[in-house]
C-alpha positions in Angstrom: 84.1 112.2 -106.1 85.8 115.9 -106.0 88.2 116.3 -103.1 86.0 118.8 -101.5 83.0 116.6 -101.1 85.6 113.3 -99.7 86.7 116.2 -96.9 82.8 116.7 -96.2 82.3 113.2 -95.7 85.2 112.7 -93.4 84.4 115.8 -91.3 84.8 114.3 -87.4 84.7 116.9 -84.5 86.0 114.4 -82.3 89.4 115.0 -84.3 90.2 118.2 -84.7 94.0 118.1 -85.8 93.3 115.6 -87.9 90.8 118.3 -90.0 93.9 119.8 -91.3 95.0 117.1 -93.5 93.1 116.5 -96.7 90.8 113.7 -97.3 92.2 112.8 -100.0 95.8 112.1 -98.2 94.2 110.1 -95.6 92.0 107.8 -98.3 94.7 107.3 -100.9 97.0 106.0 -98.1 94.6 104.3 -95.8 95.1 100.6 -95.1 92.4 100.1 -92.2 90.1 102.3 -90.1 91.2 106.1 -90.4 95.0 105.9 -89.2 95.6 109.9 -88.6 92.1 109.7 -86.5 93.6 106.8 -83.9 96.8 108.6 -83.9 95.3 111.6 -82.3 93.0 109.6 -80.2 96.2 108.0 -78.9 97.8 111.3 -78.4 94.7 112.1 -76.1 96.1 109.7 -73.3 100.0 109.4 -73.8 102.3 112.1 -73.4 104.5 113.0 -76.3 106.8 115.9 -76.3 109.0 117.7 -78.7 112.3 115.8 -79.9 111.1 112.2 -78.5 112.0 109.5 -80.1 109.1 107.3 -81.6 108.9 103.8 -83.3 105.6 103.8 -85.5 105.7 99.9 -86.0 103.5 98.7 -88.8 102.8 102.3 -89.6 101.4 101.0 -93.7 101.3 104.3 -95.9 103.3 106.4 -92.8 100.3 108.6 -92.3 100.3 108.5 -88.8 104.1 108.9 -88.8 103.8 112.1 -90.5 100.9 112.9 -88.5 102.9 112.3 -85.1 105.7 113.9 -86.0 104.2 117.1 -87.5 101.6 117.8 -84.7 103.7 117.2 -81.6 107.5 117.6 -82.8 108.4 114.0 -82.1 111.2 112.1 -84.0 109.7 109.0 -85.8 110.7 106.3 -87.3 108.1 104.5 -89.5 108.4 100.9 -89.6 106.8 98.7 -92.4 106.6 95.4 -93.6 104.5 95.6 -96.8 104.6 99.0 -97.7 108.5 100.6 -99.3 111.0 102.8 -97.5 110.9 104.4 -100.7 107.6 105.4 -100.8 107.0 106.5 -97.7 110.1 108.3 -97.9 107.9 110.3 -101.0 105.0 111.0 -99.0 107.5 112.0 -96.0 109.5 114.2 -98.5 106.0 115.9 -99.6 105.1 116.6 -96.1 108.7 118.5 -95.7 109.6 115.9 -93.2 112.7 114.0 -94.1 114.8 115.3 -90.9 111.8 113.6 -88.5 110.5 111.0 -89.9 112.8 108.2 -90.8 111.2 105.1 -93.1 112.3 101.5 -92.5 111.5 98.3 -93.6 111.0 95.8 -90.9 109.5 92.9 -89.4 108.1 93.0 -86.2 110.1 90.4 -84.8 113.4 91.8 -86.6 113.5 94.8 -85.5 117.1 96.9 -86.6 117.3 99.1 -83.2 119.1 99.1 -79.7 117.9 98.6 -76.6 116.2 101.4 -74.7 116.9 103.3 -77.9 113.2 105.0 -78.3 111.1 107.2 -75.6 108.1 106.0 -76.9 106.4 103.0 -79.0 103.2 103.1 -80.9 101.3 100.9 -83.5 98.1 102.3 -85.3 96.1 99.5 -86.2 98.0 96.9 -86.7 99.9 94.9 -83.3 97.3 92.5 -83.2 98.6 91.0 -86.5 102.0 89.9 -84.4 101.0 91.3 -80.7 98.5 88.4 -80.0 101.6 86.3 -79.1 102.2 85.9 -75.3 105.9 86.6 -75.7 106.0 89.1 -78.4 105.7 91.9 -75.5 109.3 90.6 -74.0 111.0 91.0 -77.3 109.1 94.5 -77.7 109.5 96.5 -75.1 113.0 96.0 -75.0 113.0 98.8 -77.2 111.9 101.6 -75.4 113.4 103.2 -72.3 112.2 102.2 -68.6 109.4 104.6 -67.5 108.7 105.1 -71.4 105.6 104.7 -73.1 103.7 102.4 -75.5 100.4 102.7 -77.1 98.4 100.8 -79.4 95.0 101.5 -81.6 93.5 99.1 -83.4 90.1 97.3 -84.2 88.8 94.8 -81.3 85.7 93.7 -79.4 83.5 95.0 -76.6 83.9 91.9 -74.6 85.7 88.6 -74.8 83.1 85.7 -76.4 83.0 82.4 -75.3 82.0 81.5 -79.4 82.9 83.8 -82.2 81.2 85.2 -84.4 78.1 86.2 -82.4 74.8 84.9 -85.2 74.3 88.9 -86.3 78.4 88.8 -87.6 78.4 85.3 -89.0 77.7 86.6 -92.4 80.6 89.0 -92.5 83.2 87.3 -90.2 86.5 86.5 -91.6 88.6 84.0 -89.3 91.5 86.1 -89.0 89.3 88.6 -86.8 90.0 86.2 -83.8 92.9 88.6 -83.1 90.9 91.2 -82.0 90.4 91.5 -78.2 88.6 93.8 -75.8 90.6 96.3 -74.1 90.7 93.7 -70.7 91.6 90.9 -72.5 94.8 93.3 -73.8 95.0 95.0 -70.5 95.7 91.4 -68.9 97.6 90.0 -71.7 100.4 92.7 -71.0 100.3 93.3 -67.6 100.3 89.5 -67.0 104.3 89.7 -68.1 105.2 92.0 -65.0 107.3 94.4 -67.7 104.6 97.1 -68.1 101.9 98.6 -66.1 99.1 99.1 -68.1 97.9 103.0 -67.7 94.9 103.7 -69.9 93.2 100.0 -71.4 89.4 101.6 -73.1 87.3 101.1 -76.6 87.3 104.8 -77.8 84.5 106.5 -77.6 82.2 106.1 -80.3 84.8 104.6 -82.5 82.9 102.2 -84.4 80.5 105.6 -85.7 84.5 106.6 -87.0 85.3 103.5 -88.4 82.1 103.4 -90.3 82.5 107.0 -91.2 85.7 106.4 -92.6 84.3 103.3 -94.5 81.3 104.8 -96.1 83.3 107.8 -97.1 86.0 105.3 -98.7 83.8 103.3 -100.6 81.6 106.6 -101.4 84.7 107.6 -103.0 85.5 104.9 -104.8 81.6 104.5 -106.5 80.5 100.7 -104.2 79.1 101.7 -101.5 77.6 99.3 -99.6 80.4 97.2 -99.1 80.9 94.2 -96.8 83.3 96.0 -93.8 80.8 99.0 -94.0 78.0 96.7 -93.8 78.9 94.8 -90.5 79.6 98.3 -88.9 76.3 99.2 -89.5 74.6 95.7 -88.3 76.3 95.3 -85.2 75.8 99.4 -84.5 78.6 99.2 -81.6 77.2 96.1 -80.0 80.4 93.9 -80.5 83.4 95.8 -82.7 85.0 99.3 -81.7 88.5 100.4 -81.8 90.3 99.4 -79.0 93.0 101.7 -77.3 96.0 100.8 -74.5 99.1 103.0 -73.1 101.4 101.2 -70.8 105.0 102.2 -69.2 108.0 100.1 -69.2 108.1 99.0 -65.7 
């Protein structure tokens, strides 16, 4: 597929900033539902100003690091486990961002920064991977300053289920999917610690549609359509899965 026709297919009014970064960009470093799309959804609900400080944690290819960082003037630093520091430092260096966006390679429960040291903490798609724990959000949010912001979008469920899978996802369940929640199971999970107030706890609208966008233009472009993830989207047609988003504020 051309690059022309992979920036038809992910063509998504909803996202407007994001339709000034190619297609291309976004599929060749995508690692999960559309990154640079839940970045700006985030963005929608939690302030971010010019010259904040910003850890991306688990940020994969640093798409959304470079997306932050170009769109609102924030400082970030793009935190990774399994992808380089040195190449995301490339991709940074391509977007002319090496004075804002700031690679490292970390693991979320090692984290190489001060206290209080960021304005602002964000994770695109990925903090249910560590976040699930019930402690994890004392070690975390040490991190940012009181009265600071964090945010999270990643994949999650409607409701909570008293059995999982529900009979129309057994074929395509994977067990590791029991770490997706609903936006009040996360909404309780934080608040429940008394260390952040939970501001904004919602499925995005229509964000299963993007997610199955993003995968039918992904495996469009790479010639097996059809696949599994794509599939399931389609079959459970927003009964069950969406994209769940959460701000809080240190408290």
């Amino acid at each position: 597929m051309d690059d022309g026709e992979l920036d038809v297919l992910l063509r998504n009014e909803r996202y407007p900033r994001s339709a000034a970064y190619p297609g291309r960009w976004m599929v060749d470093g995508g690692m999960g539902p559309n990154p640079v799309w839940q970045a700006e959804a985030l963005a929608e609900v939690m302030a971010l100003e010019a010259g904040m400080r910003v850890l991306d944690l688990g940020c994969g290819a640093a798409l959304s690091s470079i997306f932050l960082a170009k769109e609102y003037g924030v400082e970030v630093w793009a935190a990774d486990l399994w992808v380089t520091p040195d190449e995301n430092l490339r991709r940074v260096a391509d977007a002319d961002l090496e004075d804002r966006v700031h690679p490292i390679h970390a693991e979320a429960h090692a984290l190489p920064f001060a206290e209080g040291f960021f304005d602002a903490l964000v994770s695109i798609g990925a903090y249910h991977y560590f976040g699930t724990d019930d402690l994890y959000l004392g070690y975390y949010s040490r991190f940012v300053k009181r009265g600071g912001r964090l945010g999270i979008v990643q994949p999650g469920l409607v409701a909570e289920y008293e059995a999982l899978p529900p009979p129309h996802l057994a074929p395509y369940w994977k067990w590791d999917f029991c770490a997706w929640h609903s936006p009040a199971w996360w909404r309780r999970h934080w608040e429940k610690t008394g260390l952040v107030t939970v501001e904004v706890a919602d499925q995005l609208p229509d964000g299963w549609r993007d997610w199955l966008q993003w995968n039918e233009a992904c495996d469009q472009d790479s010639g097996t359509p059809g696949r599994e993830e794509a599939q399931m989207l389609r079959t459970d047609a927003g009964q069950t899965l969406g994209l769940t988003r959460l701000v809080a504020h240190r408290n």
